[in-house]
DRENPA-3360 file (N, C-alpha, C; in nm, 2 decimals, always signed):
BEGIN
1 = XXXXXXXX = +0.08/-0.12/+0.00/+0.00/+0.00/+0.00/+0.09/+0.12/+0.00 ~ +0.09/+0.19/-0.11/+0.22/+0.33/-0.14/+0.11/+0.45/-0.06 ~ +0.22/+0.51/+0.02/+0.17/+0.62/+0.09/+0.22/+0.74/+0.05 ~ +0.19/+0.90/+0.03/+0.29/+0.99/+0.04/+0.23/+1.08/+0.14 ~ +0.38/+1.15/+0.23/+0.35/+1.23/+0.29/+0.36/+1.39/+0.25 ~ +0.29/+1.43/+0.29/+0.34/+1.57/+0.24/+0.38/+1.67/+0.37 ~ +0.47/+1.78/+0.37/+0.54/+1.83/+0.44/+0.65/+1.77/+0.51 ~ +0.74/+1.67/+0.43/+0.82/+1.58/+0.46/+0.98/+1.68/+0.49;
9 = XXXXXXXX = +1.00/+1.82/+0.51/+1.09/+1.90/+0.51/+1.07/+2.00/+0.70 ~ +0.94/+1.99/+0.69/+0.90/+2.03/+0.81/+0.96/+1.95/+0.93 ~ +0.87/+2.00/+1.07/+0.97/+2.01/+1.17/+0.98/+1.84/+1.23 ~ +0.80/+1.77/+1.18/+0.74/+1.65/+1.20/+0.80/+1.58/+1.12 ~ +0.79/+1.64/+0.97/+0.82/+1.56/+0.86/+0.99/+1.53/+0.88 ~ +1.04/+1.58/+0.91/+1.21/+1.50/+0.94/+1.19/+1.43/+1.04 ~ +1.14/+1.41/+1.13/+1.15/+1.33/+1.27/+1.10/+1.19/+1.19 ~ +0.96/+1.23/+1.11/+0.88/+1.06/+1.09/+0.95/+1.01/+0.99;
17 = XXXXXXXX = +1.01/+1.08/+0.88/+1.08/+1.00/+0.82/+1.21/+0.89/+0.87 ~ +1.27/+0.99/+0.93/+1.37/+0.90/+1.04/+1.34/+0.81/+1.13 ~ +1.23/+0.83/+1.21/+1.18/+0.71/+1.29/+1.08/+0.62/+1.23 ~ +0.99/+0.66/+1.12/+0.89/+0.54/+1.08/+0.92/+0.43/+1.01 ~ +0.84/+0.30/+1.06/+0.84/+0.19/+1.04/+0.73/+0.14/+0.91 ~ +0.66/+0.26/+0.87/+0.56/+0.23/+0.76/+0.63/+0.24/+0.63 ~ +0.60/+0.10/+0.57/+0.69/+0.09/+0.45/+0.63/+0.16/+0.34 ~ +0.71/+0.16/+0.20/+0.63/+0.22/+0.09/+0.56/+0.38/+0.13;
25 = XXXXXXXX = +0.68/+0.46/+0.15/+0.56/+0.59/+0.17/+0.65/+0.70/+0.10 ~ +0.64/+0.77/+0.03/+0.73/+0.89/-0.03/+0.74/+1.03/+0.02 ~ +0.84/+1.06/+0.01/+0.80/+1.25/+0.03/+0.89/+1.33/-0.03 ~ +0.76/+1.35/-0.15/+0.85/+1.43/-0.22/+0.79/+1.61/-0.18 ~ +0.91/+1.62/-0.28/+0.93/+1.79/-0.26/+0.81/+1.86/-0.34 ~ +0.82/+2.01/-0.26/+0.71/+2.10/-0.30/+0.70/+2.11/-0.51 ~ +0.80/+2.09/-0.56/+0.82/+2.06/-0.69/+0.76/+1.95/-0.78 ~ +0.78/+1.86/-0.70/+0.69/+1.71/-0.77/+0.53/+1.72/-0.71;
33 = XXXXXXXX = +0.49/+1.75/-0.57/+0.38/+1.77/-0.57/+0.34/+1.88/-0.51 ~ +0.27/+1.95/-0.56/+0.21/+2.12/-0.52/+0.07/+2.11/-0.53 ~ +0.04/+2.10/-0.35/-0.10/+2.12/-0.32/-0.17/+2.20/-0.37 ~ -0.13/+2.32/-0.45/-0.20/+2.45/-0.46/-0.24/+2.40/-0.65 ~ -0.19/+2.30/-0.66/-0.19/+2.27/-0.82/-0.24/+2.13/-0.81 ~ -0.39/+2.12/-0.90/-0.46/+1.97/-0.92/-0.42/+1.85/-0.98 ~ -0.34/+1.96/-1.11/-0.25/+1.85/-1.17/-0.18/+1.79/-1.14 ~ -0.10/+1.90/-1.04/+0.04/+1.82/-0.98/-0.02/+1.74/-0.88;
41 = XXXXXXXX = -0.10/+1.74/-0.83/-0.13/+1.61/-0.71/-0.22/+1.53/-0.79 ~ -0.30/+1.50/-0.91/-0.35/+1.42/-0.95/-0.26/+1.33/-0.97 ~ -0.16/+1.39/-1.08/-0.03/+1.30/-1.15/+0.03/+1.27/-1.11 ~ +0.07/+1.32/-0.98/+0.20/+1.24/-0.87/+0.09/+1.10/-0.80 ~ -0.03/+1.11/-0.77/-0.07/+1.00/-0.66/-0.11/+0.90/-0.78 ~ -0.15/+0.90/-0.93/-0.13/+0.81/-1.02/-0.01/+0.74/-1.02 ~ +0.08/+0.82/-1.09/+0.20/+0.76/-1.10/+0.29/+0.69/-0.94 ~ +0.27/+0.71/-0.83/+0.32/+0.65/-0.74/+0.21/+0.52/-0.69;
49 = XXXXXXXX = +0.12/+0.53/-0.78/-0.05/+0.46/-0.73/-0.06/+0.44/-0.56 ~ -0.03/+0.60/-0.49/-0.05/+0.60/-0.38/-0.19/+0.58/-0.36 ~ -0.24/+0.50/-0.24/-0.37/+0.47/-0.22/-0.39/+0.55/-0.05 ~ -0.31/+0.63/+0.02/-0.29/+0.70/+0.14/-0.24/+0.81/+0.15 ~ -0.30/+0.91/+0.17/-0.23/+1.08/+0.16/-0.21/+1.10/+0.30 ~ -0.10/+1.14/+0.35/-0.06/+1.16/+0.50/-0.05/+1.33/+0.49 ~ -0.11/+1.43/+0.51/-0.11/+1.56/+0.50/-0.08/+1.64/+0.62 ~ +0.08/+1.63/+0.64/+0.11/+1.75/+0.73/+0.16/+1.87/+0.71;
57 = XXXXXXXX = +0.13/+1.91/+0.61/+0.26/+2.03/+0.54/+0.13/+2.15/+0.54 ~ +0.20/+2.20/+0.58/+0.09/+2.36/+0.67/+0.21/+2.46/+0.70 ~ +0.13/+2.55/+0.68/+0.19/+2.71/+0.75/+0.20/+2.72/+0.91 ~ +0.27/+2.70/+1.00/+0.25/+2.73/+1.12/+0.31/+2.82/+1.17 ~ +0.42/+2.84/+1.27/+0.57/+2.95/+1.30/+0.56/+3.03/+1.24 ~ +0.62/+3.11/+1.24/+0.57/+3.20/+1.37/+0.41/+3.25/+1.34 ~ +0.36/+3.25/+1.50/+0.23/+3.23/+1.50/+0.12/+3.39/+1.40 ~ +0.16/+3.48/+1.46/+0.18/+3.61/+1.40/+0.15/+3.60/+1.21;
65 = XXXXXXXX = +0.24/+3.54/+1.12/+0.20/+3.54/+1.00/+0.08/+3.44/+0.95 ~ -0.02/+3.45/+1.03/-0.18/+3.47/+1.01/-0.25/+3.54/+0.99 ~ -0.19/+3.63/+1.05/-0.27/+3.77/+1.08/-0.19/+3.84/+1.00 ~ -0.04/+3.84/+0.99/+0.04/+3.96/+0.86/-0.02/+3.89/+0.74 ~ -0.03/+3.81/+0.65/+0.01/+3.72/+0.53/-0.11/+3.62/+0.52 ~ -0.25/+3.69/+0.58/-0.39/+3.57/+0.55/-0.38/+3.52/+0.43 ~ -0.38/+3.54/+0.32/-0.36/+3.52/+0.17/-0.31/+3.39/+0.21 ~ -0.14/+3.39/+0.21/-0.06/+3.27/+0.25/-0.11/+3.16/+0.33;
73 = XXXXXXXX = -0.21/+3.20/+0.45/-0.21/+3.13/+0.56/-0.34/+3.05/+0.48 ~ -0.49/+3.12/+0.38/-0.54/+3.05/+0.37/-0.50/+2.98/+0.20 ~ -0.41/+2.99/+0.15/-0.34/+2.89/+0.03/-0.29/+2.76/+0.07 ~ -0.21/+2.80/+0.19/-0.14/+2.64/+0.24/-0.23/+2.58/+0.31 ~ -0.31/+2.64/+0.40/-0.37/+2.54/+0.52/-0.51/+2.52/+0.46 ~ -0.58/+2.57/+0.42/-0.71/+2.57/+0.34/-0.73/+2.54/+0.22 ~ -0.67/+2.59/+0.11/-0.71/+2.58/-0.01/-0.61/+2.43/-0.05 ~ -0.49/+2.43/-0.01/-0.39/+2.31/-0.07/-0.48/+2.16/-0.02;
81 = XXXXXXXX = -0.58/+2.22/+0.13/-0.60/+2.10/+0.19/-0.76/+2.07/+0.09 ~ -0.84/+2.18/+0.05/-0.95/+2.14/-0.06/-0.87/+2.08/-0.15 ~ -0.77/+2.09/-0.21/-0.80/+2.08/-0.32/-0.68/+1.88/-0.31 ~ -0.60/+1.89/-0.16/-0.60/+1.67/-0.20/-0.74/+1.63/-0.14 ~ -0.83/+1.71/-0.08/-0.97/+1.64/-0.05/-1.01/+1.61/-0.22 ~ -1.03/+1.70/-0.30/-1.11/+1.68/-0.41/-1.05/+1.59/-0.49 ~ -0.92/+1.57/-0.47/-0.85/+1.48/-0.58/-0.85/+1.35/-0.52 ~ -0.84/+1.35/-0.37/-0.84/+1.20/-0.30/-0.99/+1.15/-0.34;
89 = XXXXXXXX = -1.12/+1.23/-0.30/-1.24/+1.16/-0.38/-1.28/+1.12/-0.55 ~ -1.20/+1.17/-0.58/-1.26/+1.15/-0.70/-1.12/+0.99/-0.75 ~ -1.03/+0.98/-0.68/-0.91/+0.89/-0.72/-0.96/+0.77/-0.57 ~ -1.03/+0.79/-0.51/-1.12/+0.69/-0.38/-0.98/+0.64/-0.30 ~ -0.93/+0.76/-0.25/-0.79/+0.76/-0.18/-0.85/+0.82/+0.00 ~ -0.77/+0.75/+0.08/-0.77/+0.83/+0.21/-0.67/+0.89/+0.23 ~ -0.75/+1.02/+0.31/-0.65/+1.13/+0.31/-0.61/+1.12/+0.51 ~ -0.55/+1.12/+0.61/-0.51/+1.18/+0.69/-0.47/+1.32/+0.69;
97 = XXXXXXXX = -0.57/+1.39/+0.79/-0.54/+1.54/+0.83/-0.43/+1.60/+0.95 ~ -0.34/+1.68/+0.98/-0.29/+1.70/+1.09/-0.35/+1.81/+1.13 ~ -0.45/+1.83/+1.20/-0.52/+1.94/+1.27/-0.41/+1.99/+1.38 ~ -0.50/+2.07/+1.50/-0.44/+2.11/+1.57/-0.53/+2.11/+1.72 ~ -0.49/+2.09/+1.85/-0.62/+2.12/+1.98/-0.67/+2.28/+2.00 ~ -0.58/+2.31/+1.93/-0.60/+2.47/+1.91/-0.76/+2.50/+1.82 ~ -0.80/+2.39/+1.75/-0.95/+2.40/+1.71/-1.07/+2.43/+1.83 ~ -0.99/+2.40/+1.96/-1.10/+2.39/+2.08/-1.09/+2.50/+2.13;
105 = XXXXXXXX = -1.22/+2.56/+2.24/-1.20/+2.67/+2.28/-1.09/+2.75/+2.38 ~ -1.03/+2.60/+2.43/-0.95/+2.64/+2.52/-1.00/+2.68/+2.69 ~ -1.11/+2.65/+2.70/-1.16/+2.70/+2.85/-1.17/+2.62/+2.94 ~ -1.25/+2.53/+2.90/-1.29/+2.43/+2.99/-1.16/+2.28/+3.01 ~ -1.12/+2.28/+2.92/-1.00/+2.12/+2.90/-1.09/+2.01/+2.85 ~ -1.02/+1.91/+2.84/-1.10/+1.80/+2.88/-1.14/+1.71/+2.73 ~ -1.11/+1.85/+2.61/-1.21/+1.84/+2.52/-1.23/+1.70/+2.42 ~ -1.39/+1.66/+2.41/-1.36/+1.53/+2.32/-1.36/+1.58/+2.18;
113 = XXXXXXXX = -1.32/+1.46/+2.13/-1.37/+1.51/+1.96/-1.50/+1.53/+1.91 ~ -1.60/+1.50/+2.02/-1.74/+1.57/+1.97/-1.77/+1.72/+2.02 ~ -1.66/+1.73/+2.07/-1.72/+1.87/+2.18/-1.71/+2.02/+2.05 ~ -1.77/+2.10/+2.08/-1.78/+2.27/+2.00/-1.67/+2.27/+1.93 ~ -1.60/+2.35/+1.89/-1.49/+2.41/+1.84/-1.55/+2.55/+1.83 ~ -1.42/+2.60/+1.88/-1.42/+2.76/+1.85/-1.28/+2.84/+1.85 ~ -1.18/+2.81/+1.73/-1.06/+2.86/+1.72/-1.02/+2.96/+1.80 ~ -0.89/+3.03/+1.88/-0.92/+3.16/+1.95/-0.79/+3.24/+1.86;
121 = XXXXXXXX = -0.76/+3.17/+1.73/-0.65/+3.25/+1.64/-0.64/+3.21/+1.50 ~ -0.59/+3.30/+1.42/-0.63/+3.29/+1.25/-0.50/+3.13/+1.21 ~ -0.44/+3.07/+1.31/-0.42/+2.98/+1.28/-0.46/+2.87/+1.29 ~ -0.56/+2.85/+1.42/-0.62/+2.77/+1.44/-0.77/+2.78/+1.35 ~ -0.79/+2.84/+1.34/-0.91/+2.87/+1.22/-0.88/+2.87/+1.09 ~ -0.74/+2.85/+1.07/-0.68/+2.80/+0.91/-0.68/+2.64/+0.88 ~ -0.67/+2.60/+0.98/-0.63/+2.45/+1.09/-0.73/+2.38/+1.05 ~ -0.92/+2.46/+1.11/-1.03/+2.43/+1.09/-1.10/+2.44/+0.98;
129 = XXXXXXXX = -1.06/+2.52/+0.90/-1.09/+2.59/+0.72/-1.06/+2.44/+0.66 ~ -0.93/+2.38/+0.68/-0.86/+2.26/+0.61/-0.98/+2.14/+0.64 ~ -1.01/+2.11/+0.82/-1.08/+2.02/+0.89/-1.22/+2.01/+0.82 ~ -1.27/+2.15/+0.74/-1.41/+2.16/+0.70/-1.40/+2.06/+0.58 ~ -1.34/+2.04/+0.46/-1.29/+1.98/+0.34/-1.29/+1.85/+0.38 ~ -1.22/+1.82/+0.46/-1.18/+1.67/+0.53/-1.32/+1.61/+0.58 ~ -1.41/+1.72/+0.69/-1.48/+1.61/+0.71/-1.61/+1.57/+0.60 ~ -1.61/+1.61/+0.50/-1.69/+1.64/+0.40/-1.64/+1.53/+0.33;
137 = XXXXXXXX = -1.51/+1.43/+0.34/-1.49/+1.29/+0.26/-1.49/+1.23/+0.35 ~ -1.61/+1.13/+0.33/-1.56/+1.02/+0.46/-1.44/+0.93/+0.50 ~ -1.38/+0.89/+0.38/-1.28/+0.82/+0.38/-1.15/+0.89/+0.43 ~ -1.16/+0.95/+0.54/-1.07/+1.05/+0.61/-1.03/+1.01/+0.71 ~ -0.93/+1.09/+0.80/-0.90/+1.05/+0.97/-0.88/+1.19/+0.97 ~ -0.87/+1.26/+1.09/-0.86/+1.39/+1.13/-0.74/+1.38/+1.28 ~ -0.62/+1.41/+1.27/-0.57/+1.38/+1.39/-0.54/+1.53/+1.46 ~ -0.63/+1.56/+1.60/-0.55/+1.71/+1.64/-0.45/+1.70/+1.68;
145 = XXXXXXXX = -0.37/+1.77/+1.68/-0.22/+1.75/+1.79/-0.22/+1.82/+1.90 ~ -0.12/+1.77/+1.95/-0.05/+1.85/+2.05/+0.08/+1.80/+2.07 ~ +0.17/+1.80/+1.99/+0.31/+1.80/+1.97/+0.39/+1.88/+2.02 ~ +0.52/+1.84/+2.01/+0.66/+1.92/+2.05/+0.77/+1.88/+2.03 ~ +0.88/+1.95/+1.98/+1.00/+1.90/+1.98/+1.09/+1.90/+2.08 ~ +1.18/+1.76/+2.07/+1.26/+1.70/+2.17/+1.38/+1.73/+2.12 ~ +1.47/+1.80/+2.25/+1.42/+1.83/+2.36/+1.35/+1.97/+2.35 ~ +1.27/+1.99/+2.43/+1.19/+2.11/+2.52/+1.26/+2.24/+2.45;
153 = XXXXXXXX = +1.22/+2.29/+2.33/+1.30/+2.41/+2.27/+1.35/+2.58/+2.37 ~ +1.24/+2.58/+2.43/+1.21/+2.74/+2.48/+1.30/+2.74/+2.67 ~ +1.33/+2.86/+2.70/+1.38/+2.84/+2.83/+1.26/+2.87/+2.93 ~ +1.19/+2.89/+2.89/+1.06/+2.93/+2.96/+0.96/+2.86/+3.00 ~ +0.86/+2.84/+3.03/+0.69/+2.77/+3.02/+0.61/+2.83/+3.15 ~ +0.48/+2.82/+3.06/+0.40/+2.85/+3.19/+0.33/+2.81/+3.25 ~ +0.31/+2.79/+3.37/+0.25/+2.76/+3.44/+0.08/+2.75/+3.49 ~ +0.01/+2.83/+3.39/-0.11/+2.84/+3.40/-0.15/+2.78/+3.28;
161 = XXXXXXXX = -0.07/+2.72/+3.18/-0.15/+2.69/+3.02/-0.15/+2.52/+3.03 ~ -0.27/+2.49/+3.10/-0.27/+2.33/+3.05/-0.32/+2.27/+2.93 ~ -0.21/+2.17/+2.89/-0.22/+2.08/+2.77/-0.19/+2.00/+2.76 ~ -0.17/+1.87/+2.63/-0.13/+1.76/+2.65/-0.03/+1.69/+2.52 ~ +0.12/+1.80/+2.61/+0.19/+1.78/+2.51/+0.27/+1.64/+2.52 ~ +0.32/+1.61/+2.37/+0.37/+1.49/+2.32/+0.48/+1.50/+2.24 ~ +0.64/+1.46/+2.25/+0.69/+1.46/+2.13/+0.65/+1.39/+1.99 ~ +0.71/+1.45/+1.93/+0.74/+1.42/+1.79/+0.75/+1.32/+1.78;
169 = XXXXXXXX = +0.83/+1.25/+1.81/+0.91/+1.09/+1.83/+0.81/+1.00/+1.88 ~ +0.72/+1.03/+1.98/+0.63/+0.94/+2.06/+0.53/+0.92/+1.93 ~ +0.49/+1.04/+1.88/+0.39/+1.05/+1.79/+0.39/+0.93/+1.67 ~ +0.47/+0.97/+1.61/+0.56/+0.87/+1.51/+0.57/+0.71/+1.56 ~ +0.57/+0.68/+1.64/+0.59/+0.55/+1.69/+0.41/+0.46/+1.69 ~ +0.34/+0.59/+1.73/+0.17/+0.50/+1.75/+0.13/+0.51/+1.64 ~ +0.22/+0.54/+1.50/+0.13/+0.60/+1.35/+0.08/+0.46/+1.32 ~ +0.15/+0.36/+1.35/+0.10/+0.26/+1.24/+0.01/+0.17/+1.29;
177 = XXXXXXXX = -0.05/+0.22/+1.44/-0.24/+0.19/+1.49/-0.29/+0.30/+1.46 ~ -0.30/+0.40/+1.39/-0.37/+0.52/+1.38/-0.41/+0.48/+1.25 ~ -0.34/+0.47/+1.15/-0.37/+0.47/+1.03/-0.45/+0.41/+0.92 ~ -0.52/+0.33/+1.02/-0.64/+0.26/+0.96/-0.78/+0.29/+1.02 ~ -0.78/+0.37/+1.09/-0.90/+0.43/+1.12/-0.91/+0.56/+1.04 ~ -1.07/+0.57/+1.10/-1.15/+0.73/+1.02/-1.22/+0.81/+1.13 ~ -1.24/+0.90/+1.10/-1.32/+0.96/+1.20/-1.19/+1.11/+1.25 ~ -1.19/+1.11/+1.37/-1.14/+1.23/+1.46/-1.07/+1.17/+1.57;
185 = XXXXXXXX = -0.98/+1.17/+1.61/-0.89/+1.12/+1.73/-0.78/+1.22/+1.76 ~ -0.82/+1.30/+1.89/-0.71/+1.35/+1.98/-0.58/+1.27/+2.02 ~ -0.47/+1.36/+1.97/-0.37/+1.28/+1.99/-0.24/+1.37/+2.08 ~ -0.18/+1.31/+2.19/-0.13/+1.45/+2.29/-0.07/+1.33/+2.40 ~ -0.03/+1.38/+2.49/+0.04/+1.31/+2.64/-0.04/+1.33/+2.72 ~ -0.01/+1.31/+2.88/-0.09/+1.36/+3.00/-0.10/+1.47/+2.97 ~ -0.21/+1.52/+3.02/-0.26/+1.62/+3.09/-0.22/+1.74/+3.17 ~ -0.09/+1.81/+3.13/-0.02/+1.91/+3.26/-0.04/+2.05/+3.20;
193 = XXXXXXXX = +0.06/+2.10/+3.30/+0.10/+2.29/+3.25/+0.22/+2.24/+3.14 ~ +0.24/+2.32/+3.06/+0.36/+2.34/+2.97/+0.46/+2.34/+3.06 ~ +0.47/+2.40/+3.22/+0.61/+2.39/+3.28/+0.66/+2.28/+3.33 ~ +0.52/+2.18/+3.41/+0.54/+2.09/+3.44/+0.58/+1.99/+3.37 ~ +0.58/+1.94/+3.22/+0.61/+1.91/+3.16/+0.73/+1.96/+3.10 ~ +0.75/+2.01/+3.05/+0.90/+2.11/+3.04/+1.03/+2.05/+3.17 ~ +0.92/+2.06/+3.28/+1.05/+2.07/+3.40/+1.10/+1.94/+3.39 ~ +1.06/+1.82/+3.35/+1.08/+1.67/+3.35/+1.17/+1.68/+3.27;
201 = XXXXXXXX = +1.22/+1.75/+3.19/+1.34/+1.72/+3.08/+1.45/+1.86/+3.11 ~ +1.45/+1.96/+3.16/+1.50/+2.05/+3.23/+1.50/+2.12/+3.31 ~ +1.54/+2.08/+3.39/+1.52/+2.13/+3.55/+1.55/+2.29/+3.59 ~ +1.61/+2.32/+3.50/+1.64/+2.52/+3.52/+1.53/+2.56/+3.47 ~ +1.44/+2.49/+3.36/+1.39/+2.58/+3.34/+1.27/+2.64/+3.42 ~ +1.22/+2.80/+3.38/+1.19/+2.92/+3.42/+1.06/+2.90/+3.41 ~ +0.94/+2.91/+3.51/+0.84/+2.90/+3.50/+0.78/+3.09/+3.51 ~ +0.67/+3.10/+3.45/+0.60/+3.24/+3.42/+0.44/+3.24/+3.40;
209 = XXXXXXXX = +0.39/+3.24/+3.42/+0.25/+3.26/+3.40/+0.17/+3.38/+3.26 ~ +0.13/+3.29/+3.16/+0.05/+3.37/+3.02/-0.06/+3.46/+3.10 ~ -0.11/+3.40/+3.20/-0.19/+3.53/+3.24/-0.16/+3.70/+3.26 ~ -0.02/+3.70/+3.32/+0.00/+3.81/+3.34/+0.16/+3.87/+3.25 ~ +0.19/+3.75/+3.18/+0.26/+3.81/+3.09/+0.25/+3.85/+2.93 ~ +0.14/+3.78/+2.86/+0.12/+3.81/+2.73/+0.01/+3.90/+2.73 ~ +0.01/+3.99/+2.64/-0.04/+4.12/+2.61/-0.18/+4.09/+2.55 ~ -0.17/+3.94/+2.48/-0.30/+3.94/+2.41/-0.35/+3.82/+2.46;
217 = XXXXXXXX = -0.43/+3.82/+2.56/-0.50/+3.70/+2.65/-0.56/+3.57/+2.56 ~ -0.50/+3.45/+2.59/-0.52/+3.33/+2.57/-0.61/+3.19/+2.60 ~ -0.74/+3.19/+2.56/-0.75/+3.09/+2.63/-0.65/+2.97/+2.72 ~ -0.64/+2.92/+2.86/-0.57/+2.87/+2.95/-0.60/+2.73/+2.95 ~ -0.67/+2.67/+2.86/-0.68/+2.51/+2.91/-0.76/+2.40/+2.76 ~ -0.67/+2.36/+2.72/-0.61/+2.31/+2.58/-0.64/+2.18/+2.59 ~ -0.65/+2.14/+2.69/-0.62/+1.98/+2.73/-0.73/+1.93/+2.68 ~ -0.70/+1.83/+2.63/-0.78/+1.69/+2.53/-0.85/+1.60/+2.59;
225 = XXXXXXXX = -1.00/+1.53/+2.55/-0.99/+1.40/+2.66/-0.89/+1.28/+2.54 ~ -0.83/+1.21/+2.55/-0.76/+1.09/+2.50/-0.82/+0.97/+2.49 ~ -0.97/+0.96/+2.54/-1.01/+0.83/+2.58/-1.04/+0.75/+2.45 ~ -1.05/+0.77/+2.31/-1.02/+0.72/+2.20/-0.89/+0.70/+2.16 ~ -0.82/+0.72/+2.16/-0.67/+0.71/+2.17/-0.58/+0.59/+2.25 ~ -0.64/+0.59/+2.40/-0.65/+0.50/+2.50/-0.67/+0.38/+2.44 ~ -0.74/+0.38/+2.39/-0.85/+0.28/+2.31/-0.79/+0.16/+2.24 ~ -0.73/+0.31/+2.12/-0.65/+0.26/+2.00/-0.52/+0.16/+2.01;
233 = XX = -0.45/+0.26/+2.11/-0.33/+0.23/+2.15/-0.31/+0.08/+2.26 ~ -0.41/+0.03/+2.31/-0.40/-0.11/+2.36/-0.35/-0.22/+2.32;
% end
């Protein structure tokens, strides 16, 4: 079963290539396949007779060029993501989405994959623009994340923002029970603050509170329920 991934240069896409165990999967470059172009992704998943679109390749970093550069933000994350929806149905291909928890409101925690969504930023609502396309083919999976790179990049964390972060590396390891399912599945670690988590891998680091230091108030509680996941992963 030939798979390709897309955003195989990105921060995920170098980790999974290095650590996966799923055979037959390609990733090529923005040159051989260009989500923004029908042709180019019709003619690449023929010719590779990929039967699995693994779609992580998105605009993310810095968070800010959503709001400078919307144009950009809705070409890669929304329109590139209509348009392998339109080509995976009509070629009777499944697509895998990399969403984000950032689809949730952020207030309460906890959230399942049936609960509201309500973005609280133009990237998490570029995130959800992609999610709309997706859930509209059934032959889909939708995974949100809550990822991170190893080790722990920033000297900081705070102590009021709970979520349920997960390396990279961990992620990459549970892909090949993920990938036969459909539907929506939260995908993340326990349950903590960014610091407490943070502090398990570096002990200097500097705890601070988003409440009283960022200028532009954040929803404080991110956190996922997992219990589908739980599930999977047995």
């Amino acid at each position: 079963m030939n798979i390709v991934f897309t955003g195989g240069n990105g921060r995920f896409g170098k980790i999974f290539q290095e650590k996966t165990k799923l055979k037959n999967i390609f990733f090529p470059s923005k040159k051989e396949f260009n989500i923004l172009n029908l042709n180019s992704i019709k003619k690449y998943l023929i010719k590779k007779k990929i039967k699995i679109v693994i779609h992580a390749a998105a605009l993310s970093r810095p968070m800010d060029i959503h709001d400078k550069e919307i144009s950009l933000s809705i070409d890669k994350n929304i329109i590139g993501t209509c348009n392998l929806v339109k080509v995976c149905e009509t070629q009777n291909l499944k697509i895998i989405y990399f969403s984000t928890n950032y689809v949730y409101p952020g207030k309460k925690g906890d959230y399942k994959e049936t609960d509201a969504l309500l973005p609280y930023n133009n990237y998490a609502w570029s995130k959800l623009g992609g999610e709309c396309a997706v859930q509209m083919y059934k032959n889909s999976l939708i995974l949100r994340f809550c990822m991170t790179e190893k080790p722990f990049i920033h000297n900081v964390a705070f102590k009021d923002l709970i979520t349920n972060f997960i390396f990279h590396e961990d992620v990459v390891k549970m892909f090949p029970k993920l990938i036969k399912h459909k539907g929506i599945i939260n995908i993340g670690g326990k349950k903590s603050s960014v610091y407490k988590f943070a502090k398990q891998y570096n002990k200097k680091i500097l705890g601070v509170y988003a409440s009283r230091t960022l200028k532009n108030k954040i929803p404080l509680n991110h956190s996922m329920s997992l219990s589908r996941l739980k599930k999977i992963l047995k």
